[in-house]
C-alpha positions, 0 to 999 in steps of 0.5 A: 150573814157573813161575820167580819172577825178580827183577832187582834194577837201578839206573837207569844200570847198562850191564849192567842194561839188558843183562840186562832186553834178554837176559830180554826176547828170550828171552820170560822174565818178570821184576819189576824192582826199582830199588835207587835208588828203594828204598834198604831194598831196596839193603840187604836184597839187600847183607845177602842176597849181600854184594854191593853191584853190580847187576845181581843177579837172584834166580831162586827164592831163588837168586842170579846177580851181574852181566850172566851169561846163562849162569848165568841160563839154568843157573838157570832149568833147576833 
């Protein structure tokens, strides 16, 4: 089953460029999405986990906060 990952990042966030690095070397897709450029998004994402950090990455509606290979993996496997 093909997985819906997003990974929702600003532009200097250590752990974001981590997690973008670790989906890439294990040949796993994603769409970024940049909070800094859109706010609206930042807002929606807050209201969804009630978390303000990121990264967040939302893999078939649900949700791993931070740089977490394990979960994303865990995730992945449902």
């Amino acid at each position: 089953m093909e997985k819906n990952i997003t990974v929702y990042t600003t532009t200097q966030c250590p752990y974001c460029t981590m997690l973008k690095g670790f989906l890439s070397q294990n040949n796993i897709p994603f769409k970024e999405v940049n909070v800094e450029k859109d706010p609206i998004m930042m807002q929606k994402i807050v209201k969804q986990t009630g978390q303000m950090g990121v990264p967040q990455t939302e893999i078939n509606g649900k949700w791993v906060i931070g740089f977490d290979p394990e979960k994303i993996m865990d995730a992945l496997k449902q």
